[in-house]
C-alpha positions, -999 to 999 in steps of 0.1 A, spaced: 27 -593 294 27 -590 256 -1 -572 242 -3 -602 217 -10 -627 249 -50 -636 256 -53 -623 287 -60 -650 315 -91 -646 339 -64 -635 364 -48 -614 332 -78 -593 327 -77 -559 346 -40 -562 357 -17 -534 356 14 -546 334 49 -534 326 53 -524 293 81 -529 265 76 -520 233 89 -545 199 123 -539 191 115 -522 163 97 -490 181 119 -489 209 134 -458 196 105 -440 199 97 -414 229 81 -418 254 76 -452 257 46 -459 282 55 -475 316 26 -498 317 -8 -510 302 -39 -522 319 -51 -556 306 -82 -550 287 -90 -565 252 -94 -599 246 -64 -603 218 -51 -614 198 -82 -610 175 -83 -640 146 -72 -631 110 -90 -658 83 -98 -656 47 -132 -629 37 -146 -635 5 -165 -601 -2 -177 -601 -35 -166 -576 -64 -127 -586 -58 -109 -583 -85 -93 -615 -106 -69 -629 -81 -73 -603 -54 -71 -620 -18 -86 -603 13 -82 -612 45 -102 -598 77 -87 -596 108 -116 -607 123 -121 -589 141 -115 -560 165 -151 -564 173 -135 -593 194 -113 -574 217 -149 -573 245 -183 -571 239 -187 -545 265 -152 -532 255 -153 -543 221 -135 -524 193 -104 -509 184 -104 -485 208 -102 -510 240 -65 -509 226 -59 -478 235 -73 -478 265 -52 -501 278 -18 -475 275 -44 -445 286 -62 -457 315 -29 -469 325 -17 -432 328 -45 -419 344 -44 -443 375 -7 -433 374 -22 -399 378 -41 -407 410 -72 -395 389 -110 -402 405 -125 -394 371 -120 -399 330 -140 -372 307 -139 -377 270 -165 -370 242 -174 -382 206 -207 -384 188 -239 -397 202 -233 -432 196 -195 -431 201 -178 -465 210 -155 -450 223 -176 -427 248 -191 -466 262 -156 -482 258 -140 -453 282 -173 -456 303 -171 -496 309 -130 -499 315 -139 -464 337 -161 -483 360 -143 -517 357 -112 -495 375 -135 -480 399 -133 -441 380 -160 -419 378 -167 -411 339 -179 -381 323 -189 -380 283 -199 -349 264 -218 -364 235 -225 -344 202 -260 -344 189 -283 -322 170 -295 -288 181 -331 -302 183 -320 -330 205 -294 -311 228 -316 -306 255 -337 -339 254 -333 -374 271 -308 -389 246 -321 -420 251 -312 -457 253 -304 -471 218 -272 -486 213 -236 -477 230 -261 -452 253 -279 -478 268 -242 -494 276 -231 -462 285 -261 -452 310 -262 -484 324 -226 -484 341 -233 -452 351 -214 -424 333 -228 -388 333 -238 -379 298 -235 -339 294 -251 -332 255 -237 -305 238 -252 -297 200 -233 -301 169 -231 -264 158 -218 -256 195 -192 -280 192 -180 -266 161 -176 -232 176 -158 -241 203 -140 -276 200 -134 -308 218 -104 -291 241 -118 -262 251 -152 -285 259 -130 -308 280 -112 -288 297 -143 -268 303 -159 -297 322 -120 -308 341 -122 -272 354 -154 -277 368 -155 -309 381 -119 -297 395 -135 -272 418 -160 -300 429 -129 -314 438 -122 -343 413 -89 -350 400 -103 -356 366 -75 -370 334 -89 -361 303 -89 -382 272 -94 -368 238 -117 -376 213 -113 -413 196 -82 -420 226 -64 -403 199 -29 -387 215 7 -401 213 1 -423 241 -33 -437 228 -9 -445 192 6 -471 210 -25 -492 209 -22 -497 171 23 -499 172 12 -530 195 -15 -542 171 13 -544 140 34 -563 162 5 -587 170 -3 -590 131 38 -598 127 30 -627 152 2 -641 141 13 -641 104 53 -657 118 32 -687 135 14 -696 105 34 -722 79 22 -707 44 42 -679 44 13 -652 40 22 -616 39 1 -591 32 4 -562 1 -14 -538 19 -36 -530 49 -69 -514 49 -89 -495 78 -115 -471 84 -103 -436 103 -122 -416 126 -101 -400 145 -68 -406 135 -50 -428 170 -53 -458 149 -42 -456 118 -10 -433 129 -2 -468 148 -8 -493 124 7 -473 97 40 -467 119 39 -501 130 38 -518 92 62 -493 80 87 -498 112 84 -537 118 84 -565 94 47 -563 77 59 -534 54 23 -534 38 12 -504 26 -18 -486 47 -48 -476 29 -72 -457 60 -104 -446 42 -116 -416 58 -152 -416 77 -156 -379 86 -135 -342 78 -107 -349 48 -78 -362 43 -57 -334 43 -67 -331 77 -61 -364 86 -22 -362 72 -20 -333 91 -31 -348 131 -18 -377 118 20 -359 115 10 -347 150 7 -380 167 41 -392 147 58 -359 158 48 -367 193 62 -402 194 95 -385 175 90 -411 150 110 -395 123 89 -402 96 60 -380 75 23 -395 71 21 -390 37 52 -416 33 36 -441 53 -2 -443 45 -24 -431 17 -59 -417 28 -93 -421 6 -122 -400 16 -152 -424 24 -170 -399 43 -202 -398 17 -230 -374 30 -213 -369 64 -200 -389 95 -225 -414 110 -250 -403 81 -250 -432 58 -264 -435 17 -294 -460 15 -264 -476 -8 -240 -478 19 -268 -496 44 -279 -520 11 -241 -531 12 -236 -536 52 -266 -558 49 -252 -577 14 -219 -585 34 -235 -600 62 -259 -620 41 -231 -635 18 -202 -635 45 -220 -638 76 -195 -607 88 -213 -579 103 -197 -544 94 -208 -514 114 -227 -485 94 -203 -455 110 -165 -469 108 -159 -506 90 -189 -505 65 -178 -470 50 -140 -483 47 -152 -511 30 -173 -501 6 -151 -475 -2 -127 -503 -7 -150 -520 -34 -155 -487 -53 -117 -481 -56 -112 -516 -64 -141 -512 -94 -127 -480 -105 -93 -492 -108 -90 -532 -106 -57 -537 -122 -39 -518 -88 -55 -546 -70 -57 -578 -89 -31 -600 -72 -24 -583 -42 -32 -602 -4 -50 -573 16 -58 -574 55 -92 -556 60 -90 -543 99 -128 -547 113 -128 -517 141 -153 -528 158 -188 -507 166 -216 -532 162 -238 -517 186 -241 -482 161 -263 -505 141 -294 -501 163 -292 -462 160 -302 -476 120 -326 -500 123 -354 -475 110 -333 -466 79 -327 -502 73 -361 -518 82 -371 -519 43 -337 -538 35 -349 -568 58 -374 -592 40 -374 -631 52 -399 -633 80 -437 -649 76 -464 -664 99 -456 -701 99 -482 -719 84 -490 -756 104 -515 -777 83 -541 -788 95 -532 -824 93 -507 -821 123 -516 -835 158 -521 -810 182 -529 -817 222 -529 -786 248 -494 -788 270 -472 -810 246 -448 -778 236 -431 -768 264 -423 -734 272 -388 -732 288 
């Protein structure tokens, strides 16, 4: 089955052969199969966010937040080439990590259980709140609901020692216990879990081929976290027929580092090309990765009021408006152009900000009934 196919009731969860477009098929390895798990292809319509500049279209491919609710995301597409490999791995168990609200810790956790795998997430938090009940808000009550076993480890610890060593930490352990447990890294981002995003360009050619206006876009724009995703969209555009050029606005670290695992990924597919020729990378970290400017928060909620889209505060809402600030500071390398905004997903990181943004929602009051209106005890019915 394509990965550009909506997956049938009696689709969804099936193990499929795999074969990639024409276009990649040069590249090695090519995966052997995908599970069937995100709800694609994902709609692509017209997003009129204001501050565009004078003749600027953009376009939201609206939205990766469609892919699942459980399983939403962009990272569902990844998981469909890495769960694949670790059932082909005979493995009883997935461990990966992220941040404490990571939608990719609850997307692993959810296709985990849907395959029958144990799951283990190391989550990063403060040092004040390593060693406290994390709680329930947001991806962790998805996450603690199917189950997974959520192992905290603090920020400053993480640093010191890093997401491999961590992992394979935990494999070794649970290996002794004896698990057979396949490791993903943080984000799904490794060679294999690139092919997610190589499949999503060649969804994007499709959609755009079946339409009769002849659209085709200037440029492409998405928010990077960890890398998997735009080393697949950007290979994917620069490979195939979109040939837009990638813009991935950086939510955490730098860009340099990002051209740098990005080269990895590329060099790990053999893919012949460098980063920096096939995607430009804007910081939009601000004061750090999911720490948001009351700014930032004011615009998340100003999008959804005028657009009715609903941008996530850690990944989409920190692409876009960095989008709008380089657009303001330099209009004229925009006016024009038809740009594809990629919405990654991670709705459910909102309710980690609901205190921060409690003073940007107004529009609630005590309905007032007159006096003059008939009332008699048992007319409303409460269903």
């Amino acid at each position: 089955m394509s990965a550009t196919s909506v997956p049938s009731m009696a689709d969804f969860l099936s193990k499929n052969s795999y074969s990639p477009p024409s276009w990649a098929s040069h590249l090695r390895p090519i995966p052997s199969h995908t599970f069937s798990l995100a709800q694609v292809p994902t709609p692509i319509h017209r997003w009129n966010l204001p501050g565009l500049p004078n003749g600027t279209e953009l376009w939201i491919k609206q939205r990766d937040d469609f892919t699942g609710m459980e399983l939403s995301g962009n990272k569902v597409r990844k998981l469909e080439f890495l769960m694949a490999e670790a059932v082909d791995q005979q493995a009883d168990t997935v461990i990966t990590m992220g941040g404490i609200q990571s939608n990719h810790c609850r997307a692993t956790a959810v296709a985990s259980n849907y395959l029958n795998l144990n799951t283990h997430l190391i989550l990063r938090t403060s040092k004040l709140l390593a060693d406290e009940d994390p709680g329930l808000i947001g991806n962790l009550l998805v996450e603690r609901l199917v189950g997974a076993n959520v192992h905290l480890i603090s920020k400053e610890e993480y640093s010191s020692i890093g997401s491999v060593a961590l992992t394979n930490a935990l494999k070794e352990k649970l290996e002794k216990e004896g698990k057979k447990p396949y490791v993903i890294p943080v984000g799904g981002s490794n060679s294999l879990g690139t092919w997610g995003y190589i499949e999503a360009a060649r969804e994007i050619e499709e959609q755009l081929k079946s339409r009769n206006d002849g659209l085709k876009f200037d440029d492409i724009v998405v928010a990077c976290g960890s890398g998997g995703t735009i080393a697949g969209i950007s290979l994917g555009s620069w490979l195939g027929a979109l040939k837009a050029k990638v813009h991935a606005f950086s939510v955490c670290d730098n860009p340099d580092y990002f051209y740098d695992f990005v080269q990895g990924l590329l060099d790990g597919l053999q893919a012949g090309v460098k980063a920096r020729d096939i995607v430009s990378i804007h910081n939009a970290k601000e004061k750090g990765y999911a720490m948001n400017t009351s700014e930032e928060l004011k615009f998340v909620k100003e999008v959804a009021n005028s657009t009715g889209v609903i941008l996530d505060p850690v990944y989409s809402g920190k692409a876009a408006y960095g989008l709008i600030n380089e657009m303001t500071k330099d209009p004229k390398n925009w006016e024009g152009k038809k740009i594809l905004f990629i919405h990654t997903g991670g709705l459910l990181g909102l309710y980690d900000k609901v205190d921060e943004m409690a003073s940007l929602m107004g529009n609630w009051c005590r309905m007032d009934v007159e006096e003059s209106v008939p009332r008699k005890d048992g007319v409303g019915k409460m269903f």
